[in-house]
C-alpha positions as CSV (number, residue, x, y, z in Angstrom):
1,X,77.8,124.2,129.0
2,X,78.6,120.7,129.8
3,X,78.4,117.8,127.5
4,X,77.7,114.2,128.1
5,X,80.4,112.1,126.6
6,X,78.1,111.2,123.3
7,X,76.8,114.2,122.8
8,X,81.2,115.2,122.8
9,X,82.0,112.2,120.1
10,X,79.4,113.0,117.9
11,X,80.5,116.9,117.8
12,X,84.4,115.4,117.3
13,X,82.6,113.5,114.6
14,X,81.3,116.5,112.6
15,X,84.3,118.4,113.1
16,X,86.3,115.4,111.5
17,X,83.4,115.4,108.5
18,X,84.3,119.7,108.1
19,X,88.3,119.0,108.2
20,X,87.9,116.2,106.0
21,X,85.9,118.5,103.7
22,X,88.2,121.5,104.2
23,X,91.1,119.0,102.9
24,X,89.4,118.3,99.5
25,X,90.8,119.8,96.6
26,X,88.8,120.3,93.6
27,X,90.1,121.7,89.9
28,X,87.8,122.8,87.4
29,X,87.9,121.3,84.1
30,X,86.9,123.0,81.2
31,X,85.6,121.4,77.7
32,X,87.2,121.9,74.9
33,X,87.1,121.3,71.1
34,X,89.5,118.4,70.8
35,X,92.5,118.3,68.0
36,X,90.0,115.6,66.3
37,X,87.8,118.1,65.6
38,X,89.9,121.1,64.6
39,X,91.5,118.8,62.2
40,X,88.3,117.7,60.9
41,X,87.3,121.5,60.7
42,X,90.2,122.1,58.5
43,X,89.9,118.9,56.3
44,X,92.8,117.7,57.9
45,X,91.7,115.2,59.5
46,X,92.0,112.5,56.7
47,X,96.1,112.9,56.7
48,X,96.4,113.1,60.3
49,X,95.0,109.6,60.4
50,X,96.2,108.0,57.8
51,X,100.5,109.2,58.8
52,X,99.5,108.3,62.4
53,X,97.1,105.4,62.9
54,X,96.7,105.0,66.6
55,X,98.5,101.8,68.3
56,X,97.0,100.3,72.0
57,X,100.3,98.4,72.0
58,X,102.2,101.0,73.7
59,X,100.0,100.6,76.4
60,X,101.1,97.4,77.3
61,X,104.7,97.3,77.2
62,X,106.8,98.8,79.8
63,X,109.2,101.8,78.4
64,X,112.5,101.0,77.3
65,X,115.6,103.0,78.1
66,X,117.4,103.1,75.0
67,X,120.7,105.3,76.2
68,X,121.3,105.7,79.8
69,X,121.5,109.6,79.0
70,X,118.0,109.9,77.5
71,X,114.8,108.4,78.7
72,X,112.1,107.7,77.4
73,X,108.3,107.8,78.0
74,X,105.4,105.3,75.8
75,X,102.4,108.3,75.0
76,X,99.7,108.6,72.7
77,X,98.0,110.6,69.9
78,X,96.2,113.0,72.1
79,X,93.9,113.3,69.2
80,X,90.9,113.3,71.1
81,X,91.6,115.0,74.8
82,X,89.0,117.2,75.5
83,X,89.2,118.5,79.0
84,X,91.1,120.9,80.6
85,X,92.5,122.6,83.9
86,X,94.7,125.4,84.4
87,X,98.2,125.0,86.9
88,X,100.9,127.3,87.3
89,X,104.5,126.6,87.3
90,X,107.4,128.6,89.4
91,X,108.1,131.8,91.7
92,X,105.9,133.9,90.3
93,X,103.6,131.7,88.8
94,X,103.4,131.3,85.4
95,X,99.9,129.5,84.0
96,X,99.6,126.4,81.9
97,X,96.2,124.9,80.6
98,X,97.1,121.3,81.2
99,X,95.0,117.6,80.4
100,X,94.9,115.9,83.6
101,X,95.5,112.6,82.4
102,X,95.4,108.8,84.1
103,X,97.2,107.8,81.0
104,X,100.5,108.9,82.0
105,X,102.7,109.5,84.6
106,X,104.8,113.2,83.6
107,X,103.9,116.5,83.8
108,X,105.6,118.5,81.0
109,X,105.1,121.8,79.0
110,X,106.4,123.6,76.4
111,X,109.8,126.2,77.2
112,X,110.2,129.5,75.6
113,X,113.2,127.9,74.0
114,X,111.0,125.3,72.2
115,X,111.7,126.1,68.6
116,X,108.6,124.1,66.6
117,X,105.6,125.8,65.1
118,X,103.6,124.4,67.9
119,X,105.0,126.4,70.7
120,X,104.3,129.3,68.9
121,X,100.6,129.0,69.7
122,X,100.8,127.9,73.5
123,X,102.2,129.2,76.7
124,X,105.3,128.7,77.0
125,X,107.8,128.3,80.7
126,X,110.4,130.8,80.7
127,X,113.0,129.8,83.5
128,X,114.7,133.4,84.1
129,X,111.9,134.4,85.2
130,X,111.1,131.9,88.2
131,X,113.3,132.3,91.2
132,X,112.6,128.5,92.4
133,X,113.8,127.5,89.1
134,X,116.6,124.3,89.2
135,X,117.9,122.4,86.1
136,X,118.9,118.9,86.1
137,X,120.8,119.0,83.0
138,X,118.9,116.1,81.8
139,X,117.7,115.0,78.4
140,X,114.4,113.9,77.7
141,X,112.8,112.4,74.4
142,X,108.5,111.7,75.1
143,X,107.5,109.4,72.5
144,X,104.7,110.2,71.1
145,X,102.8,108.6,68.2
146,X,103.5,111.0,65.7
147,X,106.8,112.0,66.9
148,X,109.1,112.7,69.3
149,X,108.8,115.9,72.1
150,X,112.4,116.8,73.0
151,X,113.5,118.4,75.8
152,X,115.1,118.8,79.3
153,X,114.1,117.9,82.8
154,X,113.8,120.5,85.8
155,X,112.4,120.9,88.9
156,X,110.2,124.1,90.2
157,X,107.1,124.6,92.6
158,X,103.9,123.6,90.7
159,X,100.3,125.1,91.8
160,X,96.8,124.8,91.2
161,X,93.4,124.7,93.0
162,X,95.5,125.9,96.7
163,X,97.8,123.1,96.7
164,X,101.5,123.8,96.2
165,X,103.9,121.3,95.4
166,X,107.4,122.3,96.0
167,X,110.7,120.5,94.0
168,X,108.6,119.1,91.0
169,X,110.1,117.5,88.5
170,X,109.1,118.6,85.3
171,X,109.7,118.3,81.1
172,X,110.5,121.7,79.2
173,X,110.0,121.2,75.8
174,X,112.7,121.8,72.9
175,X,110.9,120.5,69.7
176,X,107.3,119.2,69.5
177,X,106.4,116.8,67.0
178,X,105.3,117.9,63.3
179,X,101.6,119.3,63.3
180,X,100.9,117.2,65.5
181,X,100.7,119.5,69.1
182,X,99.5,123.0,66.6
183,X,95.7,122.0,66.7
184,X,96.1,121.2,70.7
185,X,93.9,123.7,72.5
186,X,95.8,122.6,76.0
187,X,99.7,123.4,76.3
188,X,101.0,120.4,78.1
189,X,100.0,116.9,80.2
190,X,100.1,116.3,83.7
191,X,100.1,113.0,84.3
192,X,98.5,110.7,86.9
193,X,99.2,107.4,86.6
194,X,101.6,105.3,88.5
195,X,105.1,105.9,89.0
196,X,106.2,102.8,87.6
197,X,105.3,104.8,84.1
198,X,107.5,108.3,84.8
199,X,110.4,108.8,83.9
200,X,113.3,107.1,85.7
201,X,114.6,108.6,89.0
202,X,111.5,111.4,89.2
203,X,108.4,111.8,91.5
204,X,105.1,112.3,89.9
205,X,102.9,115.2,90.9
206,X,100.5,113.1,92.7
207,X,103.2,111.3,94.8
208,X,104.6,114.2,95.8
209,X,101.6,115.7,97.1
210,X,100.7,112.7,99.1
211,X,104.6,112.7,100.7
212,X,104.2,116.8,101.2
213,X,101.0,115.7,103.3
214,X,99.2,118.4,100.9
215,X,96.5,115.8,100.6
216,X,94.4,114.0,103.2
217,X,93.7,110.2,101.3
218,X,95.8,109.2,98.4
219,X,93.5,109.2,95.9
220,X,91.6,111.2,93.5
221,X,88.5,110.8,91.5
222,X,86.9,112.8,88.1
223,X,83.3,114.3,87.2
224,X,83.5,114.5,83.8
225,X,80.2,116.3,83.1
226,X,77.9,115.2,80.2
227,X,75.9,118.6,79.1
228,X,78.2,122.0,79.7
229,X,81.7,122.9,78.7
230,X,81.8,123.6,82.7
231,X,81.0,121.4,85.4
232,X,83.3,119.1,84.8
233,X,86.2,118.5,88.0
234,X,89.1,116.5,89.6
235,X,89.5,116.0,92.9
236,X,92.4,115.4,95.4
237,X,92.8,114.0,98.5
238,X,88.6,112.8,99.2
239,X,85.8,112.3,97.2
240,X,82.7,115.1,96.6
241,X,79.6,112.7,97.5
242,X,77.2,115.0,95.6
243,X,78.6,114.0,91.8
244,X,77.4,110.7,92.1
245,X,74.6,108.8,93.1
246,X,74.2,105.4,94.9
247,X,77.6,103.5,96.1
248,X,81.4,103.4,94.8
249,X,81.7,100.0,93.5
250,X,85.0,98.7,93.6
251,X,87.6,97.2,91.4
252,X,90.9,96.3,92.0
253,X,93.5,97.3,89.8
254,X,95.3,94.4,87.9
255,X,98.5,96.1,86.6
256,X,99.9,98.9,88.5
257,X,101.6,100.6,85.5
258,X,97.8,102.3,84.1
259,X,94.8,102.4,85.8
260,X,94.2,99.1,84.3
261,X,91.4,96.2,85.2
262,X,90.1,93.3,84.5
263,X,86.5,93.4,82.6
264,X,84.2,90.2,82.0
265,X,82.4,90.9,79.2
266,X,80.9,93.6,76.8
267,X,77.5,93.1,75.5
268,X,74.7,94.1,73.8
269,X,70.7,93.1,74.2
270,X,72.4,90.1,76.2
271,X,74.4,88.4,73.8
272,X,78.4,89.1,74.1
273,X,80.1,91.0,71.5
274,X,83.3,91.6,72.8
275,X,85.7,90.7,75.6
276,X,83.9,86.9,75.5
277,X,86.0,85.2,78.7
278,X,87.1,88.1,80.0
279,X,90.0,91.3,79.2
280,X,92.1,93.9,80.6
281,X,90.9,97.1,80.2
282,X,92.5,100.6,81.7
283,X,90.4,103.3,82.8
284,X,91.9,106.7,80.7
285,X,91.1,110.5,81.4
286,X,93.3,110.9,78.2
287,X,91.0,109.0,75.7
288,X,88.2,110.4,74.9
289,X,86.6,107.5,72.5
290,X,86.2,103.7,73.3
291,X,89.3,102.1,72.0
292,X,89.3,98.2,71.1
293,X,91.2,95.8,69.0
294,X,90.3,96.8,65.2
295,X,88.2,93.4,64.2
296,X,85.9,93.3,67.1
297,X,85.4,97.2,67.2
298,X,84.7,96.5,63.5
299,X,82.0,94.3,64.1
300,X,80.5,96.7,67.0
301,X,80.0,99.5,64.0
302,X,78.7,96.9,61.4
303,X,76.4,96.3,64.5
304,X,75.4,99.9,65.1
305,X,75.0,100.9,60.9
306,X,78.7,102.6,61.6
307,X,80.0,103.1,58.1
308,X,83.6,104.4,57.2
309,X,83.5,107.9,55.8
310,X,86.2,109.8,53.7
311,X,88.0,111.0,56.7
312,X,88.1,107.5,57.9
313,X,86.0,108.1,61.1
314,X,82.8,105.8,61.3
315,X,79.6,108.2,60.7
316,X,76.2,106.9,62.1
317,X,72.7,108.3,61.4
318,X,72.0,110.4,64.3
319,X,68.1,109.3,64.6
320,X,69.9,105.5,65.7
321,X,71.2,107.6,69.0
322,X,67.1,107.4,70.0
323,X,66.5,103.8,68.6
324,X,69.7,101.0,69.5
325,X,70.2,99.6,72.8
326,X,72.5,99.9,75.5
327,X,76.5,98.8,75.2
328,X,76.7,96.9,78.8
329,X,80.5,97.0,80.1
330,X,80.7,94.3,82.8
331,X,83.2,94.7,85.3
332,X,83.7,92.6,88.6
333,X,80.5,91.5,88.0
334,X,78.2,94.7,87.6
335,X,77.4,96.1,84.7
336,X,78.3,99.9,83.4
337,X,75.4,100.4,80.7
338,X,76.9,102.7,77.8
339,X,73.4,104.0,75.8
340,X,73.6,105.0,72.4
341,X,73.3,108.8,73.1
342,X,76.6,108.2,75.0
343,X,78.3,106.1,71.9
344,X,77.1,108.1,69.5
345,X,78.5,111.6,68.8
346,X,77.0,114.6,66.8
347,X,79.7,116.7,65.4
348,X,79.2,120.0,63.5
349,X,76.5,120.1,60.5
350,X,74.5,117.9,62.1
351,X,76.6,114.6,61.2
352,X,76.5,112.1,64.2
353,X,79.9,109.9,65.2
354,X,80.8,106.2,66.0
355,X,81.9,107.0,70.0
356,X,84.2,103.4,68.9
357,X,87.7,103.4,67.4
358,X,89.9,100.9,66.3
359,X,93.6,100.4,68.0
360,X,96.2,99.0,65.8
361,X,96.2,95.5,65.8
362,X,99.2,93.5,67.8
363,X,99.8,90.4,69.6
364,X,100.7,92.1,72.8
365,X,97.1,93.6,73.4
366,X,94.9,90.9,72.3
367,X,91.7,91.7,73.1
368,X,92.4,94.8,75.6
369,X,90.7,98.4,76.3
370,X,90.9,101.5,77.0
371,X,87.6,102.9,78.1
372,X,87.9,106.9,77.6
373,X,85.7,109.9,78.2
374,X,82.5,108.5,76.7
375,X,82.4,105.8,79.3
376,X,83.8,108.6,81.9
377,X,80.9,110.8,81.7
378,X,78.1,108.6,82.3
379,X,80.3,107.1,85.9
380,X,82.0,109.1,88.5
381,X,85.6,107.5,89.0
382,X,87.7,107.1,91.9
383,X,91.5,106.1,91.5
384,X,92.3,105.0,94.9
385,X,96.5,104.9,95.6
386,X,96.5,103.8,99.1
387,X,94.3,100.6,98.1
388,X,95.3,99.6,94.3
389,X,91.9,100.0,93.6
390,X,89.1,101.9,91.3
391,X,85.8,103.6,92.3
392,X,83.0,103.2,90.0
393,X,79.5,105.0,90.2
394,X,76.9,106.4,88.3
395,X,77.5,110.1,87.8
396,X,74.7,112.8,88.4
């Protein structure tokens, strides 16, 4: 049957639409409880904070390499990570339930020669037993808030969701710090950030599957869902249309270290409250809460009748959830309403949660960020490589 030359384009058209399509990679994430609230399960909770008190600073300074034989890597309290996707690591594969996170840049996991507690109670890599298995003989020391993971670089083929990325550098772990990693329900990190944060001399996952041309676009985007523990997803290499509505609005990306951006203001009821003039604020898959300098973030829970409770977490009746107005984050001029369902948490026995916490105070973050899952699951997010930039739209 002939075809008139339109009628031909438009059919070359579709069939770029299906390869496009066919080229989309999409993980499942799964809910989980986070290590905030085992601890507070426990009565832990209390301690945990009070020996770690969380610290934005790191999230501002470049790493430092204190030994030319041992690098280093700035990470946080993962007290609150709450999603989670399965990989698999070597020849055969060996499974992993890792936090895909935008707040770092490494992917690492614990080794069956990891001798802390921790291990104990997560799966563990066992080199013997993958045949693409290389060691580089290199020490590594991920600073965490509460302590130090030590461990060793290598290199093996990393899957998940069809895509398989030969070569990857990777952290085994050797010691894990303290209690800190026993509550974790997830075993490891895989980072996503830019390279500029890895460690020295190694290629993050993400790079390497845009240089393996395993991916079509070199970005990827997250549907953090707000109801089930399923639903929610990442995406490589294109964007799923259907887990947002209305248009990507775009920001560009202001430091290329985090997914960091500049934000004009946050407000309430149309009067500022924080960021007056304008701040940097970095888009974080690994946060779950909203994360601001301590005084103002005060001030938003004397606003929303937050008060301190024995744990040290800020408790709010659950009935204000139905009655206080939106938290308005403006950025590049449009504004990302945050509603108090959203920013306020029930927890178990029917106590509701401030969805604000404080970062430690410091000079070198001033009035900076980090906007975590509670913004996350109310807007679709696309982190956009090729063009420095980040997609913003209203999830469905």
């Amino acid at each position: 049957m002939l075809r008139t030359r339109g009628e031909s384009m438009k059919w070359f058209w579709v069939l770029g639409l299906v390869a496009l399509s066919e080229c989309l990679v999409t993980i499942p994430l799964t809910r989980v409880k986070s290590m905030r609230e085992n601890l507070r399960e426990k009565d832990r909770l209390k301690d945990f904070l009070e020996n770690h008190p969380y610290n934005l600073a790191y999230k501002f300074v470049d790493s430092v390499n204190l030994d030319l034989g041992i690098y280093f890597e700035p990470m946080r309290n993962y007290l609150d990570l709450a999603y989670v996707g399965t990989i698999s690591i070597g020849t055969p594969p060996q499974e992993f339930k890792v936090i895909f996170d935008t707040g770092s840049s490494d992917l690492w996991v614990p080794s069956i020669y990891c001798s802390s507690p921790a291990c104990a109670n997560h799966n563990v890599f066992n080199p013997v037993r993958s045949s693409t298995f290389r060691i580089s003989g290199r020490p590594i020391h991920l600073q965490y808030g509460s302590g130090t993971m030590s461990g060793f670089l290598a290199y093996d083929t990393v899957r998940f969701g069809g895509l398989v990325d030969v070569a990857q550098a990777f952290g085994l772990s050797l010691r894990e710090p303290g209690k800190f990693m026993e509550y974790a329900v997830f075993d490891g990190i895989l980072g996503l950030a830019y390279p500029s944060l890895s460690l020295r001399g190694t290629v993050p996952v993400f790079d390497n599957l845009w240089k393996q041309g395993l991916i079509s676009q070199e970005l990827f985007a997250f549907y953090l869902s707000k109801k089930n523990e399923e639903g929610s997803v990442v995406m490589f290499g294109g964007v799923d249309h259907s887990y947002y509505s209305g248009d990507l609005n775009w920001v560009p990306v202001s430091k290329r270290l985090y997914w960091q951006l500049s934000m004009d203001s946050i407000s309430m009821n149309g009067e500022v409250i924080a960021c007056d003039g304008g701040c940097q604020a970095i888009i974080d898959t690994g946060t779950s809460l909203l994360i601001g300098p301590s005084h103002v973030v005060f001030n938003i829970q004397m606003i929303i009748g937050a008060n301190r409770s024995y744990s040290g977490e800020y408790v709010v009746d659950c009935d204000a959830a139905n009655t206080l107005p939106d938290i308005v984050f403006t950025i590049n001029g449009i504004d990302y309403p945050v509603p108090a369902s959203a920013y306020i948490q029930e927890g178990p026995q029917g106590t509701c949660y401030s969805g604000f916490d404080e970062s430690g105070d410091s000079l070198l973050v001033s009035d900076s960020w980090i906007l975590g899952d509670v913004f996350l699951r109310l807007y679709f997010t696309v982190f956009d490589r090729e063009n420095n930039r980040i997609g913003l739209a209203l999830a469905v």
